[in-house]
C-alpha positions in Angstrom: 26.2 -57.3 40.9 22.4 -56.9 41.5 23.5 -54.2 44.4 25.0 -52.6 41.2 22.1 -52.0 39.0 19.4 -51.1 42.3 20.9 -47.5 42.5 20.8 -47.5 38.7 16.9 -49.3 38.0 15.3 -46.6 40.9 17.1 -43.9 39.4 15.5 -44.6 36.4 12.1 -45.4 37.2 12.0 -41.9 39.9 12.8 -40.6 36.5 10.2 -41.7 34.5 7.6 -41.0 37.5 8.9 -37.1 36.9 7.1 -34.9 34.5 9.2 -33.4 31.3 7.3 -30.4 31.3 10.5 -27.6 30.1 10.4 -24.3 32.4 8.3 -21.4 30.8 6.1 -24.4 29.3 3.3 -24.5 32.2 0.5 -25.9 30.7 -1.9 -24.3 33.5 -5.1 -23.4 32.5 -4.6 -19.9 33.9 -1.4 -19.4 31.7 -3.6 -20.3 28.6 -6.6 -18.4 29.8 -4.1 -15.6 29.9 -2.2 -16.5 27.0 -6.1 -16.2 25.3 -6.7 -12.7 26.3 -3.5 -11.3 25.5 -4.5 -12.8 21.7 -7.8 -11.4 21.3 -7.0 -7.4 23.0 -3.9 -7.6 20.1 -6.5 -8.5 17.4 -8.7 -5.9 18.8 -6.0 -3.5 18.4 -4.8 -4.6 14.9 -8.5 -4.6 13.8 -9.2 -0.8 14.8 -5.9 0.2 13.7 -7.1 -1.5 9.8 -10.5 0.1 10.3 -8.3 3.7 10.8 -6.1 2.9 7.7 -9.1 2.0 5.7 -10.7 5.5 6.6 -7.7 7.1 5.6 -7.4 5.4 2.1 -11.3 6.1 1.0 -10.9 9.7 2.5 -7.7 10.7 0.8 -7.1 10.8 -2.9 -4.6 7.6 -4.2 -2.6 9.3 -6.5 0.1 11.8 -5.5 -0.2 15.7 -5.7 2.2 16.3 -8.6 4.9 18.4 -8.6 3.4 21.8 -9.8 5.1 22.8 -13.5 7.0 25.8 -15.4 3.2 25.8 -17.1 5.6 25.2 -20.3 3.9 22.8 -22.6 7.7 22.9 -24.7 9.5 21.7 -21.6 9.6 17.4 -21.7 10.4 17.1 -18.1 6.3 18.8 -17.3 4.8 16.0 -19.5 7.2 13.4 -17.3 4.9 14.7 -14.7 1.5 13.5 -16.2 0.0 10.5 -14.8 -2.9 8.5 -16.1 -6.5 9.6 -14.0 -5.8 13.3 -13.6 -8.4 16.3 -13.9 -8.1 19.0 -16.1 -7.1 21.3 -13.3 -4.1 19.0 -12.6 -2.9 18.8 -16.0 -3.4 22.6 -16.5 -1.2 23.8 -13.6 2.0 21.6 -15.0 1.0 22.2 -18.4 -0.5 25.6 -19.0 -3.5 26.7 -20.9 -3.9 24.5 -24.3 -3.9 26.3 -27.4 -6.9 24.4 -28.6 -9.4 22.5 -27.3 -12.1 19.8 -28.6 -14.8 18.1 -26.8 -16.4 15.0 -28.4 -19.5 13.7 -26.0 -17.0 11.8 -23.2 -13.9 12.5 -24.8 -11.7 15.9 -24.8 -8.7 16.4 -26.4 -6.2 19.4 -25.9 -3.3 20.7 -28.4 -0.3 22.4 -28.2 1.5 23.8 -31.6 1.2 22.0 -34.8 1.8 18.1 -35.4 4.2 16.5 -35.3 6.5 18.9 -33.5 3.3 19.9 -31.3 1.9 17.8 -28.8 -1.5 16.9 -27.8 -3.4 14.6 -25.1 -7.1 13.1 -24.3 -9.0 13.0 -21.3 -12.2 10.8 -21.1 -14.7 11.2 -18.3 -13.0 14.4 -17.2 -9.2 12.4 -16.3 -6.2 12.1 -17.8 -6.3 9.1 -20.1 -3.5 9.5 -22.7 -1.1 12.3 -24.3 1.4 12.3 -27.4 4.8 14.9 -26.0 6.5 17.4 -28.0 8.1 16.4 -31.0 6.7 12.6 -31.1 
């Protein structure tokens, strides 16, 4: 019975004597070493790509170049087109010329027709800070 359980008992302890290290799991200095400069060139790369990005954002305006207008002030769909922070040049292309305008230290206001069927809108510091569209 002993005869048995020798195959069995050496089996197990040339077993145990055997690392469990998993192929593709090295654990070699020079596989971390390389696995460490892989890392840091892909940082460097994702760090000058950010810096690029970043460039782009401060060098480029953030809001969209509308979609240039009939110069109608009547039409509803041109005063869909205004969005909060835009310049009077802006505002003019979709809009047209206003019929009136009044400048109040920061504040100016434009006006189209007679209120309440005429519409109207304010800009303060030179952009686009609020409007009132035909007929409201």
């Amino acid at each position: 019975m002993i005869a048995k359980f020798r195959p069995v008992l050496l089996t197990t302890l040339v077993a145990a004597l055997v690392p469990a290290v998993a192929k593709g799991q090295a654990a070699s200095s020079d596989s971390l070493a390389h696995r460490i400069v892989v890392l840091e060139s892909k940082t460097a790369d994702l760090e000058q790509r950010l810096l690029t990005l970043e460039a782009l954002i401060k060098t480029q305006p953030s809001r969209a170049v509308p979609a240039p207008g009939s110069g109608n002030w009547h039409d509803l769909a041109n005063w869909r087109r205004l969005r909060r922070g835009m310049t009077e040049e802006e505002v003019r292309a979709i809009l047209g010329e206003p019929e009136k305008v009044e400048v109040l230290s920061i504040q100016t206001t434009w006006t189209w027709g007679k209120i309440p069927k005429g519409a109207s809108l304010n800009f303060v510091n030179d952009e686009l800070a609020g409007w009132s569209e035909p007929g409201q």
